[in-house]
Residue, then its C-alpha position, 0 to 999 in steps of 0.5 A: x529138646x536137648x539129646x542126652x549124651x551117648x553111653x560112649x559119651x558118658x564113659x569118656x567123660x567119667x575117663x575125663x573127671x577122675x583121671x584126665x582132669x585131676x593128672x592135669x590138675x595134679x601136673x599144673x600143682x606141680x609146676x607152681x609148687x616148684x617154683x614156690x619152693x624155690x622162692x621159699x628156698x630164696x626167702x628162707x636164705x635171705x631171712x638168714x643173710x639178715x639175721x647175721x647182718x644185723x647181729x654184725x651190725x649190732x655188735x659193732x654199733x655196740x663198740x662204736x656207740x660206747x666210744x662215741x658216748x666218751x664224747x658227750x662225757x668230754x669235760x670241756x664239751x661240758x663247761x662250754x654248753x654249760x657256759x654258753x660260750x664258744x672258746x677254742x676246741x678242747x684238746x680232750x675233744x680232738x684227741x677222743x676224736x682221733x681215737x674213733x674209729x675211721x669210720x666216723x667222718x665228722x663230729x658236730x657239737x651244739x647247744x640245744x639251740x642248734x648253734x654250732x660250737x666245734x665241727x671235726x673232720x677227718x682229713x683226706x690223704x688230698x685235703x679234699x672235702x668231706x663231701x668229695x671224700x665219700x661218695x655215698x652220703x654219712x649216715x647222721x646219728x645224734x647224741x645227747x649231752x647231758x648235766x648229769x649233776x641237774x639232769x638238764x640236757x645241754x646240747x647234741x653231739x652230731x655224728x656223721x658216719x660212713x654206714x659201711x662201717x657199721x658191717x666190718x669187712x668179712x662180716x658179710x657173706x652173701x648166702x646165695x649167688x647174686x645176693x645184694x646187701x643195701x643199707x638205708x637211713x631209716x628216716x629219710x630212705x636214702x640209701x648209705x650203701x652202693x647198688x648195682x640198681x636204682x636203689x628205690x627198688x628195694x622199696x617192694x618185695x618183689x621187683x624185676x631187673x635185668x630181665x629177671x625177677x628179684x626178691x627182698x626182704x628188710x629189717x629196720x633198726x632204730x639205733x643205729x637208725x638204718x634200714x637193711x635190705x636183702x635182694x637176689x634173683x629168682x630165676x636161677x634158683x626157680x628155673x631148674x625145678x620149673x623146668x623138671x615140672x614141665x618135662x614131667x607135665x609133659x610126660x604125664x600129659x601123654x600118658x593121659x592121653x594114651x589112657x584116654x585113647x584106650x578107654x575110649x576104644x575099650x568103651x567103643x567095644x562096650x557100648x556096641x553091647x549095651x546099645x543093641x541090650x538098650x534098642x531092644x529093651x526100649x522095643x519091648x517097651x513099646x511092645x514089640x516081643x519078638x526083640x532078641x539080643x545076640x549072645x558073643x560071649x559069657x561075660x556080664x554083658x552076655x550073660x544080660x543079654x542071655x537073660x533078655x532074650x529068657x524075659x521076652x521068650x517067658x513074656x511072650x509064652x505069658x501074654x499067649x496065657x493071658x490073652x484068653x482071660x485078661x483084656x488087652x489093656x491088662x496084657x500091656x500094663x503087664x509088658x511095660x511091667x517087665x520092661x521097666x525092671x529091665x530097664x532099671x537094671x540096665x540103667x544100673x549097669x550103664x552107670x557102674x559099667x563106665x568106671x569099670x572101662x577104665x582098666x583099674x589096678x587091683x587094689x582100686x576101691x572102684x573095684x567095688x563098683x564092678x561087684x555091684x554091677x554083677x549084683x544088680x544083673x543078678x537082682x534083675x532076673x529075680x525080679x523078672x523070675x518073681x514078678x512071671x511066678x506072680x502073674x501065672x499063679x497070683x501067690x506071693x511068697x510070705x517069710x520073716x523079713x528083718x526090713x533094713x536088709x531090703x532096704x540097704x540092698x535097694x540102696x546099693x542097686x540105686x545108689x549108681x544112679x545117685x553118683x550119676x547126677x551128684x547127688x546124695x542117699x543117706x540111710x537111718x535104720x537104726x541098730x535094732x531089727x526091723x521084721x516083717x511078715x512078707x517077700x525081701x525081692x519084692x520088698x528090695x523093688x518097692x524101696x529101690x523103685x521109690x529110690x530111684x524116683x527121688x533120684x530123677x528127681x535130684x539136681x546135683x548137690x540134691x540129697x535124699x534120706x531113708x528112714x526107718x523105725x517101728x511105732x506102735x506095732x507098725x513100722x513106718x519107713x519114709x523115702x525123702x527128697x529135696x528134689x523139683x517136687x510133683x505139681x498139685x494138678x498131678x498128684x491126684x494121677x500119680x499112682x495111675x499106670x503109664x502116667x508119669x510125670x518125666x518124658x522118659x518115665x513108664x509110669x509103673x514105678x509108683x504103681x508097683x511099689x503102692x500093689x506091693x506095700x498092698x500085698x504085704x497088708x501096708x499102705x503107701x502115701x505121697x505127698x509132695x511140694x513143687x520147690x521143697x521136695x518129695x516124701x513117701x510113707x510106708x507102713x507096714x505091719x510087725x512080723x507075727x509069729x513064724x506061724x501066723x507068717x506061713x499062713x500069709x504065704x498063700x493068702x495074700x493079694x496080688x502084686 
């Protein structure tokens, strides 16, 4: 069997889930969404670079297109595709040549057969070659020549052009440092441009060179047919701010750290209360009486341990007025009766306690959680003062009850226990009262003993409803879960005292709801699935008149 965790435990680990766990969370989102930043910074410039890179390059595309297209309308260019003959170069042809911007290299005219007819090349100050005079390769660009008076296409003009002359000087302003521009020819890659790398890794979106990691981003042209690429580097934008993030994970570490080291001490001076308050609720619940907790101080946890050692001194002198008149069986099932609400109590207080030792700041919303505990230690000696009245005199206290406020108030005392094992309570009462003739304490501990029980029965992620509504002069109440369920072979024993079906159960928490849905003239039926869950039906009755109430006060049967 495996040994449940320690209370200190159980406390570091809640110090662990809410604090630790998500400042460790919250410092390692930190440091990625730095560097996301920083690479959105890099992107966003990037995307702006190319933006006035291409309208650069549109705009003198435009320029350069037009004087190109003069060569395609060039008369002798004309006359001689129409002819089919290749006579000497037209002169009009050489000098629109001439006149073209220095950028264009060469100029190819052909039939639509691909035969060649002229070929024009600029010259170099050493009449070197066109492939000598340029080191990159031109950037090919076709026109085509037509008859307009036919519509017939007569031949191409080819153009060989340096891409550098496509982004006139001072056009380009890199808007980041390191930024690289490279120019491609969209229909075969190859690149038109010098680059400080292999220019084939410009082909990803992200690359690494010279031992730091770049980014690219690329827009394609169809006319001119030429591919831009942006790139630059990461690391000397991302570093500062990753570095900021991990000097301040740092600092946040360590301020976890210490907090984790004073909660654990604050839980160390708690739970040496609490685990002597727990020995001895678990003696009384074996029977051993003369158990008495010491009282250090007037706090919640003193004020538990005040009100014990009151229960086992009142226990005690009723089991000496017991012991004359009730069997020995009687005496014990009445012990273990008042251990179990103690018990419950201190479950109650150990699970809102732990988020308590966390020291939270004023407007914490965990702050409520402290109040709660305070309420539960308070419901804890009403219970005990109520069910000692009940034993010595057997009389129930009757009053107009509206049923939802019991209800709700033994939600709020289980609700700790629901919260410990990730698990859900939903309440559906409905907006109109629900009265009832009877007593709210002893109603609060029936619902919050069913309560509890759905609980145990949860795994994390389980869920329970509570639903209540008046049906024919009756109002029913049903307490659902989708828990383990009880096998069929113990249902028949499940509302036996001190028979329970968990290890660490007392086995009364069926039995005193069922006696007081009995003492209020109801009734009280389970029924259960293994697999699918547990329900139990409540049934009691509309509250009659005041009148007729206060004649119930000392009529009804015993708890």
């Amino acid at each position: 069997m495996v040994r449940p965790l320690s209370f200190r435990a159980r406390i570091l680990l809640i110090v662990l889930a809410v604090a630790v766990i998500p400042l460790g969370m919250l410092g390692l989102w930190l440091t990625r969404a730095t560097a996301r930043s920083g690479e959105e910074l890099v992107r966003s410039r990037l995307e702006e670079s190319l933006d006035q890179t291409v309208g650069a390059i549109a705009s003198r595309w435009v320029q350069l297109r037009s004087s190109l297209l003069f060569l395609t309308e060039e008369p002798g260019v004309l006359d001689a595709l129409r002819a089919g003959t290749v006579p000497s170069v037209p002169p009009g042809l050489v000098r629109r040549f001439d006149d073209l911007d220095a950028s264009v290299l060469a100029v190819v005219v052909m039939d639509t057969a691909r035969r060649e007819y002229w070929a024009l090349e600029r010259p170099s100050s050493g009449g070197s070659s066109l492939d000598e005079r340029s080191f990159m390769p031109p950037l090919p660009v076709r026109l085509d020549v037509w008859d307009r008076p036919s519509g017939s296409l007569l031949g191409t003009v080819e153009v060989r052009m340096s891409a550098d002359g496509l982004l006139p000087a001072g056009r380009f302003a890199p808007a980041l440092v390191g930024q690289v521009l490279g120019l491609f020819d969209s229909s075969t890659g190859v690149p038109l441009s010098s680059l400080p790398f292999d220019p084939s890794l410009l082909g990803a979106e992200e690359f690494n060179w010279a031992g730091q990691r770049w980014i690219a981003s690329r827009r394609t042209l169809r006319d001119p047919p030429i591919r831009i690429v942006a790139a630059a580097p990461l690391t000397p934008f991302t570093q500062p701010f990753e570095r900021a993030a991990r000097r301040g994970s740092i600092l946040l570490l360590a301020v976890t750290l210490a907090g984790l080291a004073l909660a654990a001490l604050l839980a160390n001076r708690l739970t040496r209360s609490l685990a002597r308050l727990s020995a001895a609720a678990d003696a009384v619940s074996r029977g051993d009486l003369r158990q008495r907790v010491e009282v250090h101080r007037d706090d919640e946890v003193g004020r538990l341990a005040q009100a014990f050692n009151t229960m086992t001194e009142s226990l005690t002198r009723t089991l000496d007025e017991l012991a004359s008149r009730e069997s020995l069986a009687a005496v014990g099932q009445f012990a273990a009766s008042l251990a179990h609400e103690v018990r419950n109590a201190l479950t109650a207080v150990r699970v809102d306690v732990q988020s308590v030792q966390e020291e939270l700041p004023a407007d914490s919303p965990l702050g409520e959680v402290q109040e709660r505990a305070l309420r539960e230690i308070v419901r804890l000696d009403e219970t005990v003062s109520k069910a000692l009245e009940v034993a010595r005199t057997g009389e129930m206290r009757v009053e107009q009850v509206d049923l939802r406020e019991p209800i709700e108030a033994a939600a709020d005392a289980a609700m700790p226990l629901f919260r410990e094992r990730a698990a859900a309570l939903t309440l559906q009462l409905g907006d109109a009262p629900l009265p009832v003739a009877g007593d709210s304490g002893a109603l609060e501990q029936l619902f919050l003993n069913l309560m509890q029980n759905a609980a145990q029965a949860l795994e994390p992620g389980g869920a329970a409803t509570v639903v209540a509504s008046a049906k024919d002069e009756r109002i029913e109440v049903t307490v659902s879960d989708n828990g383990s369920g009880i096998p069929e072979r113990e249902l028949s024993r499940i509302f036996e005292p001190l028979f329970s079906t968990r290890p660490e159960g007392t086995g009364l928490g069926l039995t005193i709801a069922r006696r007081i849905a009995v003492a209020h003239r109801g009734t009280l039926e389970l029924d259960s699935e293994v697999g699918k869950g547990t329900t139990v039906t409540i049934q009691l009755a509309l509250a009659p008149s005041r009148q007729a109430a206060a004649g119930l006060s000392r009529s009804g049967p015993e708890l």
